[in-house]
C-alpha atoms as a printed R data frame, in Angstrom:
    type eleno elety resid chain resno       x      y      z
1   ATOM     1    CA   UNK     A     1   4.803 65.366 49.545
2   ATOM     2    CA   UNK     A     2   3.204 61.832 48.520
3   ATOM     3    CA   UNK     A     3   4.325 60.040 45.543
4   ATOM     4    CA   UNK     A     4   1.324 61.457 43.431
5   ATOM     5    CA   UNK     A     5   2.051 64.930 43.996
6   ATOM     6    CA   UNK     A     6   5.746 64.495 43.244
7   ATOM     7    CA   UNK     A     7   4.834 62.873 40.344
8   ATOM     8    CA   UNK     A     8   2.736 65.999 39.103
9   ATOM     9    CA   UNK     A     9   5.061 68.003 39.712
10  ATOM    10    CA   UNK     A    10   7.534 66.554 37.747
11  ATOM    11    CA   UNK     A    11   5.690 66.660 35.112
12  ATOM    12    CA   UNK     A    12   4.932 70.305 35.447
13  ATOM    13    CA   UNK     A    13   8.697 70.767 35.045
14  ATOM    14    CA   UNK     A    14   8.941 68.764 32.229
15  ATOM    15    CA   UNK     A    15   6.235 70.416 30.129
16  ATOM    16    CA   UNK     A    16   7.545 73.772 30.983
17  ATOM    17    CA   UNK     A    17   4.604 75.188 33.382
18  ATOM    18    CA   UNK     A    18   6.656 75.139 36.383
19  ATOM    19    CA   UNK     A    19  10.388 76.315 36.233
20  ATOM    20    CA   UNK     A    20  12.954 74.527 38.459
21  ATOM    21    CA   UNK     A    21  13.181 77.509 40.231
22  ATOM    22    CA   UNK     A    22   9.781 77.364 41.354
23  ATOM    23    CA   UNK     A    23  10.011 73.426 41.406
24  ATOM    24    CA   UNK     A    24  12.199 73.970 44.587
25  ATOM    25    CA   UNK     A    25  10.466 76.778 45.885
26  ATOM    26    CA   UNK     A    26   7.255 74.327 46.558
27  ATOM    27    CA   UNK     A    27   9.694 71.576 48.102
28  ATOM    28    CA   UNK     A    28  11.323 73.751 50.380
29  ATOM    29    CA   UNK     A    29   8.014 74.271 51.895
30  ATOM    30    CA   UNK     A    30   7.718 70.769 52.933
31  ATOM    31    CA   UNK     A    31   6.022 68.977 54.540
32  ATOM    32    CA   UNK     A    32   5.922 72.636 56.713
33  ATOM    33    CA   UNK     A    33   7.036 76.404 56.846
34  ATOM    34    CA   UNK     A    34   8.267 77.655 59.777
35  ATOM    35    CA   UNK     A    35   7.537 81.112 60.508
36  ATOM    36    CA   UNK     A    36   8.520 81.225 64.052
37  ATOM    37    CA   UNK     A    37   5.572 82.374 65.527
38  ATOM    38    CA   UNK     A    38   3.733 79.482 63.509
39  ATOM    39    CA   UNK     A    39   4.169 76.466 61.736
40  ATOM    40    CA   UNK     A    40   2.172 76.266 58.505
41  ATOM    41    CA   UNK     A    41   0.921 72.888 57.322
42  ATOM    42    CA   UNK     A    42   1.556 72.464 53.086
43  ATOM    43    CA   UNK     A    43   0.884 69.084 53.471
44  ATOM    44    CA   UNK     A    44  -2.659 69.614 54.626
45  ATOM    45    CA   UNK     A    45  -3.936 69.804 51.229
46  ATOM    46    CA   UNK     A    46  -2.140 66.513 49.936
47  ATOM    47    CA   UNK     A    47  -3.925 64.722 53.098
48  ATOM    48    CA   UNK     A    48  -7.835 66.598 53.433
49  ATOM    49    CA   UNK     A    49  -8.158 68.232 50.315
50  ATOM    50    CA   UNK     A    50  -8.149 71.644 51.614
51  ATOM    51    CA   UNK     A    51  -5.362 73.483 53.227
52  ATOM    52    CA   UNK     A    52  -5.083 74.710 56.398
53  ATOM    53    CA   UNK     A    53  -7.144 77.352 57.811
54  ATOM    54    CA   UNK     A    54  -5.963 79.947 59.855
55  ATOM    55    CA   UNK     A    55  -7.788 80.454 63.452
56  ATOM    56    CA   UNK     A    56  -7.561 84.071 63.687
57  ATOM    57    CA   UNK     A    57  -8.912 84.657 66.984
58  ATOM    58    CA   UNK     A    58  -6.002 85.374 69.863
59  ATOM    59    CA   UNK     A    59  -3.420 86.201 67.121
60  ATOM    60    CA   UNK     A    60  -2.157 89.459 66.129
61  ATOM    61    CA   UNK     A    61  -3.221 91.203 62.462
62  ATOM    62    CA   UNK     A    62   0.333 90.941 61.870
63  ATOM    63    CA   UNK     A    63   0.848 86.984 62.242
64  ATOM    64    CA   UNK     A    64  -2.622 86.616 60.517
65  ATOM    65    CA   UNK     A    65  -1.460 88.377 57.942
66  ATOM    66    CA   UNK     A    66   1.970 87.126 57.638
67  ATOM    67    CA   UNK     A    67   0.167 83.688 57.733
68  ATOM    68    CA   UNK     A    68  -2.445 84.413 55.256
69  ATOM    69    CA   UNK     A    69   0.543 85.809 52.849
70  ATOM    70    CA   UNK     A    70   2.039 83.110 53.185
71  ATOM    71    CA   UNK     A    71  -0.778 80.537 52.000
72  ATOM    72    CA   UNK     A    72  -1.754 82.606 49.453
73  ATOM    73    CA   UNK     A    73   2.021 82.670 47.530
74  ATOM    74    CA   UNK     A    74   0.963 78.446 46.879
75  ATOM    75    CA   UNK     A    75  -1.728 79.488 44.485
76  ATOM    76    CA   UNK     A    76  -4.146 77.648 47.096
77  ATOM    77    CA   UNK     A    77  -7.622 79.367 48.281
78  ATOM    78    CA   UNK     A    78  -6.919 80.835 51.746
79  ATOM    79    CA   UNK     A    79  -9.528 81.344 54.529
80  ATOM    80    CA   UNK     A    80  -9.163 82.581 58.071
81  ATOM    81    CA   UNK     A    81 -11.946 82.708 61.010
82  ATOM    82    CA   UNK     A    82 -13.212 84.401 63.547
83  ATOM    83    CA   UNK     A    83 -11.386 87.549 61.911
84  ATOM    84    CA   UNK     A    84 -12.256 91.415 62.725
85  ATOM    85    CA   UNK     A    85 -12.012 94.430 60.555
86  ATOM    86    CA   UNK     A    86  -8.570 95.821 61.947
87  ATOM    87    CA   UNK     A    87  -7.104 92.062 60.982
88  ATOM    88    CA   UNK     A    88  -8.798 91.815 57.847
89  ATOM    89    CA   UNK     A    89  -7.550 95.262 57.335
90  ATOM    90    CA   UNK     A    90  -4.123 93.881 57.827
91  ATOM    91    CA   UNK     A    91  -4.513 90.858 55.479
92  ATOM    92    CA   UNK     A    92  -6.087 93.477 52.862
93  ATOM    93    CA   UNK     A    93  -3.430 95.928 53.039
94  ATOM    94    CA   UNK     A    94  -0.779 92.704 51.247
95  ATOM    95    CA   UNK     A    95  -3.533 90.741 49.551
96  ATOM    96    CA   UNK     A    96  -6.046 93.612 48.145
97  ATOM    97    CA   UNK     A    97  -7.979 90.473 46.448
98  ATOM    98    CA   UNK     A    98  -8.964 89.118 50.023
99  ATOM    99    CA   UNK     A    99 -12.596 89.431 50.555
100 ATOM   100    CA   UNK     A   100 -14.235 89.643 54.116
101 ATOM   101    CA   UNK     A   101 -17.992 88.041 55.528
102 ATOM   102    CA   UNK     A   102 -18.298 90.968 58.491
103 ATOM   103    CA   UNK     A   103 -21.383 88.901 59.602
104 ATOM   104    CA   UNK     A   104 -19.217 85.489 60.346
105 ATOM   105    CA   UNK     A   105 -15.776 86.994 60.852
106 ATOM   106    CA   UNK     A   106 -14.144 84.907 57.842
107 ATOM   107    CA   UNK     A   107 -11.264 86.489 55.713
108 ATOM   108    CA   UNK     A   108 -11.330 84.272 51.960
109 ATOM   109    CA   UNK     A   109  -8.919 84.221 49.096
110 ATOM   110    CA   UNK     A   110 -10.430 82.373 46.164
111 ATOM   111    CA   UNK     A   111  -7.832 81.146 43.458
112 ATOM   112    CA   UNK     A   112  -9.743 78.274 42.564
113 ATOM   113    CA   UNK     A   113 -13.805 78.350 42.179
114 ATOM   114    CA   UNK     A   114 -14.365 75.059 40.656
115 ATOM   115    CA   UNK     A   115 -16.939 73.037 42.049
116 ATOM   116    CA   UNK     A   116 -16.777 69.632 42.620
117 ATOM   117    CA   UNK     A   117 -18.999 68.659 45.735
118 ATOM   118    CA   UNK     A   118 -21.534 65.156 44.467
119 ATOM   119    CA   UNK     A   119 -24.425 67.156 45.227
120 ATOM   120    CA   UNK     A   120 -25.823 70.495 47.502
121 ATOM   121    CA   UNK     A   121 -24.956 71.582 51.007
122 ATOM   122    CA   UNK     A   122 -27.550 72.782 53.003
123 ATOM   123    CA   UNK     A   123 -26.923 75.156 55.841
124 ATOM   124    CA   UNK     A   124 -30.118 75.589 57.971
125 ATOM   125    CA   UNK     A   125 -30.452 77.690 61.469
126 ATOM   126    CA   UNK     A   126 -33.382 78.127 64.341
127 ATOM   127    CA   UNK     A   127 -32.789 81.398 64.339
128 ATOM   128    CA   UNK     A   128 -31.713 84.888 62.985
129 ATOM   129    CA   UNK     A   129 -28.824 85.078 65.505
130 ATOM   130    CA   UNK     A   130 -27.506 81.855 64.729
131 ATOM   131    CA   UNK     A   131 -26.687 83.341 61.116
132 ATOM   132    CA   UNK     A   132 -22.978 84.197 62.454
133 ATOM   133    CA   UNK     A   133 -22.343 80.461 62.976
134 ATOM   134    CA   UNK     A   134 -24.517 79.602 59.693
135 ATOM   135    CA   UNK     A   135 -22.718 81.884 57.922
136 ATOM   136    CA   UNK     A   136 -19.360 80.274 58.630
137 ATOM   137    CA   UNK     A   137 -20.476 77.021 57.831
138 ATOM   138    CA   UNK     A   138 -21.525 78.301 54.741
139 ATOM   139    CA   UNK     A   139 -18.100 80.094 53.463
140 ATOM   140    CA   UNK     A   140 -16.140 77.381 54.394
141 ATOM   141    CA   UNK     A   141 -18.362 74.632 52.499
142 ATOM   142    CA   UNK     A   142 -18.442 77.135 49.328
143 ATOM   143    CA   UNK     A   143 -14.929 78.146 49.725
144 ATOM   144    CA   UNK     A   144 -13.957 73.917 49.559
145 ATOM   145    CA   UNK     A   145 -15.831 73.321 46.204
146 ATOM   146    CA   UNK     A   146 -19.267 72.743 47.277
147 ATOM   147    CA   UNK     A   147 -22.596 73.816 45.931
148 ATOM   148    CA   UNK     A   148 -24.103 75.394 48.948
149 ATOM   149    CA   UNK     A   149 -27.453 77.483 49.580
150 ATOM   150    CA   UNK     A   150 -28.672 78.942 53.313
151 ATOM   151    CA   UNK     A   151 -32.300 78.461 54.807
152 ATOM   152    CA   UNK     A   152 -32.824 81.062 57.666
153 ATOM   153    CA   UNK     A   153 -35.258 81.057 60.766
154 ATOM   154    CA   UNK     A   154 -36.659 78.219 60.652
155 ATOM   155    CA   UNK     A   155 -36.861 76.984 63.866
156 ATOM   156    CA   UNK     A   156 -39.272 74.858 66.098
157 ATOM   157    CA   UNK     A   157 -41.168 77.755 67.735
158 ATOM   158    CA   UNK     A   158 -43.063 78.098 64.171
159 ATOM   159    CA   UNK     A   159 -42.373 74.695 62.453
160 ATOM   160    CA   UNK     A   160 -44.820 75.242 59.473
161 ATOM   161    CA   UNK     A   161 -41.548 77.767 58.620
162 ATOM   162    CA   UNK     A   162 -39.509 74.952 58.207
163 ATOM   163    CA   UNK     A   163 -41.878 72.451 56.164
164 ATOM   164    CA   UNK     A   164 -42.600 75.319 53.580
165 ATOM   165    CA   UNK     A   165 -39.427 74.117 52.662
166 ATOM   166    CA   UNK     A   166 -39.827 70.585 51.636
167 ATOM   167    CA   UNK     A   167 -38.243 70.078 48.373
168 ATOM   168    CA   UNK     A   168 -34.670 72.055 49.010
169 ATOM   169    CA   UNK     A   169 -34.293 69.960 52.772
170 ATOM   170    CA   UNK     A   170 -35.365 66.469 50.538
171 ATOM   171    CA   UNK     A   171 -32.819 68.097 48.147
172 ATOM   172    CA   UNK     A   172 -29.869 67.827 49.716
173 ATOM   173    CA   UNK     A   173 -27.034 65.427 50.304
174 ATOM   174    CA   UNK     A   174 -25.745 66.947 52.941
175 ATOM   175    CA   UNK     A   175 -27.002 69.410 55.679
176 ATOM   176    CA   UNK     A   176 -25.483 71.619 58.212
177 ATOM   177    CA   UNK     A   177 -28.476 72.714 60.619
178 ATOM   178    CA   UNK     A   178 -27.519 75.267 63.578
179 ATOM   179    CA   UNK     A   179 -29.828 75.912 66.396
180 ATOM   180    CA   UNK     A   180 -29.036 77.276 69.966
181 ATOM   181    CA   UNK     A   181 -31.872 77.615 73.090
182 ATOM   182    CA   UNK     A   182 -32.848 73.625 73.228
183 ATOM   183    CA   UNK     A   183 -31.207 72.587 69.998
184 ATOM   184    CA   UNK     A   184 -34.401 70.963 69.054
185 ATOM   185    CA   UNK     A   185 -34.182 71.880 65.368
186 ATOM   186    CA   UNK     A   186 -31.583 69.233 64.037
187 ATOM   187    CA   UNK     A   187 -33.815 66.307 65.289
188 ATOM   188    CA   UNK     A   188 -36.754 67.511 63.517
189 ATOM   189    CA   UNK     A   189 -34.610 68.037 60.719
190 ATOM   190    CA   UNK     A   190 -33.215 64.658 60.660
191 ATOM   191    CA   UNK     A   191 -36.764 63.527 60.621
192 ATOM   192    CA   UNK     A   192 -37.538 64.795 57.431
193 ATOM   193    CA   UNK     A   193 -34.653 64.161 55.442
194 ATOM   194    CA   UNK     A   194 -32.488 60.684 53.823
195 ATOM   195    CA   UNK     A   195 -29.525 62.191 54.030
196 ATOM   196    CA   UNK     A   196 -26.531 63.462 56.905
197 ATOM   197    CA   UNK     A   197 -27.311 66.388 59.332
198 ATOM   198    CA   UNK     A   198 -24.481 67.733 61.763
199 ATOM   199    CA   UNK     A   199 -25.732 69.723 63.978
200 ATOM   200    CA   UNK     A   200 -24.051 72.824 65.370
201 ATOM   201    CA   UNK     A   201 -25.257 73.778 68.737
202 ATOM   202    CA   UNK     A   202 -25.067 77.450 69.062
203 ATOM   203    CA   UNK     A   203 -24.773 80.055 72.240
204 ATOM   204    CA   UNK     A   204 -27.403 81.955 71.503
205 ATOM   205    CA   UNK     A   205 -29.737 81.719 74.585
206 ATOM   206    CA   UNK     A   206 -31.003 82.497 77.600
207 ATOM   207    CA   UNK     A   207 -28.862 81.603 81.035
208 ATOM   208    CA   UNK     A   208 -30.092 78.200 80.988
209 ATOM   209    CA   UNK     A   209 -28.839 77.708 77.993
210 ATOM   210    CA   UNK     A   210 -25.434 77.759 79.350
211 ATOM   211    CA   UNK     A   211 -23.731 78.961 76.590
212 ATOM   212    CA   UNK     A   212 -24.689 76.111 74.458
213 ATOM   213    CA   UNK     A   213 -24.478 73.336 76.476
214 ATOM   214    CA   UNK     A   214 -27.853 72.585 76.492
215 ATOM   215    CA   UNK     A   215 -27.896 72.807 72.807
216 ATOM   216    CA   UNK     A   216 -25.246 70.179 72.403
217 ATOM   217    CA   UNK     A   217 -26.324 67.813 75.289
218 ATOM   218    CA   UNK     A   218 -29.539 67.780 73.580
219 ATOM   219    CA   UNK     A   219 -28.240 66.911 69.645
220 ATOM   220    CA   UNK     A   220 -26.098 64.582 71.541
221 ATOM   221    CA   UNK     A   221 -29.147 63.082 72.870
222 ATOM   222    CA   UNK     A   222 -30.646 62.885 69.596
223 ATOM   223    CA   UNK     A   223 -32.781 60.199 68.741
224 ATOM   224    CA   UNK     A   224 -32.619 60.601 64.897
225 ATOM   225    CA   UNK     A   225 -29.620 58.072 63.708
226 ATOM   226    CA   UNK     A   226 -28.308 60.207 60.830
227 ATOM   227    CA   UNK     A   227 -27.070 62.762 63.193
228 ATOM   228    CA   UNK     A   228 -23.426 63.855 63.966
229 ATOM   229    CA   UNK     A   229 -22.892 66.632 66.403
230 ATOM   230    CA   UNK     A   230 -19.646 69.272 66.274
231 ATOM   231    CA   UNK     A   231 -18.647 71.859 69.183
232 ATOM   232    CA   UNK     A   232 -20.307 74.593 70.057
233 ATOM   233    CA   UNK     A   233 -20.117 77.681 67.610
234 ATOM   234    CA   UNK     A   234 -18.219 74.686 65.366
235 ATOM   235    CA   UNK     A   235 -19.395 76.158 61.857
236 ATOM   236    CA   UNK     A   236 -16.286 75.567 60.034
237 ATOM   237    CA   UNK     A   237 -15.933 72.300 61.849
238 ATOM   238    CA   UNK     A   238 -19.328 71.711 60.575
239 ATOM   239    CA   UNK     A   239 -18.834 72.335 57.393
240 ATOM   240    CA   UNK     A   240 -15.199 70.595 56.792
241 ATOM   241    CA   UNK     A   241 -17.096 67.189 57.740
242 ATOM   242    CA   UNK     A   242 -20.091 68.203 55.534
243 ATOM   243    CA   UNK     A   243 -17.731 68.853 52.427
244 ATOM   244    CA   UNK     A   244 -15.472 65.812 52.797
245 ATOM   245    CA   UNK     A   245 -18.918 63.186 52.632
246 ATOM   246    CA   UNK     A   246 -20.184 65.327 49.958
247 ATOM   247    CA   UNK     A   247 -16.857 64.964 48.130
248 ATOM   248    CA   UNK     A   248 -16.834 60.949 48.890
249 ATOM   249    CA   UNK     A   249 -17.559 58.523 46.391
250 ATOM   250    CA   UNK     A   250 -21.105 57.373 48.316
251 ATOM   251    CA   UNK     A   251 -24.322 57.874 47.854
């Protein structure tokens, strides 16, 4: 815990909202809790702005549940990704306020809605089937405190799709565009706009696609300077980067 935070939490005690009790049920926690199986990061919010999120894919219900209990007892918003039914299930059965996005996979506890993102986040995709990864992009950004709306098939194969759309891609501070096949897309977009695009290169494809890696060789390729480029399927990646510039003090 940093100086700051102590300091807050201090003065918590002092004016009565936090009892001692709880006082040194927060430090005990710190800078991690051990839970065996994993180690849980407190500190992450002190140092991002966020806390951690849980990776639910290759873990048990139980341990994502267990984690996710966890999180939620420090009054922080919780998410977890790449989640199914039978672990949401798990997560819902000890935190029945725990809402799931079937579509994306994402398991999200909100405690705190307030926005306070500089401006909007726009998350754009080629296609209909990249709205898994879109989707995720989209939670997380929301889910951090970010004003955040979703523009749908809008790829290159029909581009008078995309330039219908004009004043909401001018609009933005920030955009998130995901595209699989050639990742085209996210140039084009980058082209129209005065602002940051990461692009997410999706799997969606045919064989030469190669899972995505023509997607992401081609945004890395990208002659459009205002470009950054995550991993493949990288939504929340995508949209942890997009929420801390549109947090910043810049533009």
């Amino acid at each position: 815990m940093d100086a700051t935070a102590l300091r807050t939490l201090l003065e918590d005690v002092r004016d009565s909202q936090v009892s001692p009790d709880q006082a040194m049920h927060r430090l005990r926690h710190l800078p991690f809790e051990d839970l065996g199986f994993a180690k849980i990061d407190h500190h992450r919010p002190l140092r991002l702005g966020m806390p951690e999120v849980i990776y639910a894919a290759g873990k048990t219900p139980d341990q994502v549940a267990e984690i996710f209990v966890r999180m939620a007892e420090r009054g922080t918003n919780v998410l977890a990704t790449r989640a199914d039914q039978g672990k949401f299930e798990a997560v819902q059965a000890r935190v029945p306020e725990a809402e799931f996005h079937t579509v994306s996979g994402c398991i999200v506890l909100r405690h705190n809605s307030e926005k306070h993102g500089r401006g909007l986040i726009l998350v754009v995709c080629a296609g209909t089937s990249d709205i898994p990864v879109a989707e995720e992009a989209a939670v997380t950004a929301e889910l951090m405190g970010n004003e955040v709306e979703q523009l749908c098939d809008v790829g290159v194969a029909g581009l008078h799709r995309l330039l219908a759309h004009r004043d909401i891609l001018t609009r933005a501070r920030v955009l998130i565009v995901c595209a699989g096949m050639e990742g085209a897309l996210p140039s084009v977009v980058a082209g129209l706009v005065a602002a940051p695009v990461i692009c997410v290169p999706t799997s969606v494809g045919y064989g030469a696609s190669f899972g995505g890696l023509a997607a992401l060789l081609g945004m890395l390729n990208s002659c459009s300077p205002n470009t950054a480029v995550v991993n493949i399927d990288n939504g929340f990646g995508a949209a942890y980067l997009a929420s801390m510039i549109n947090c910043s003090n810049g533009r």
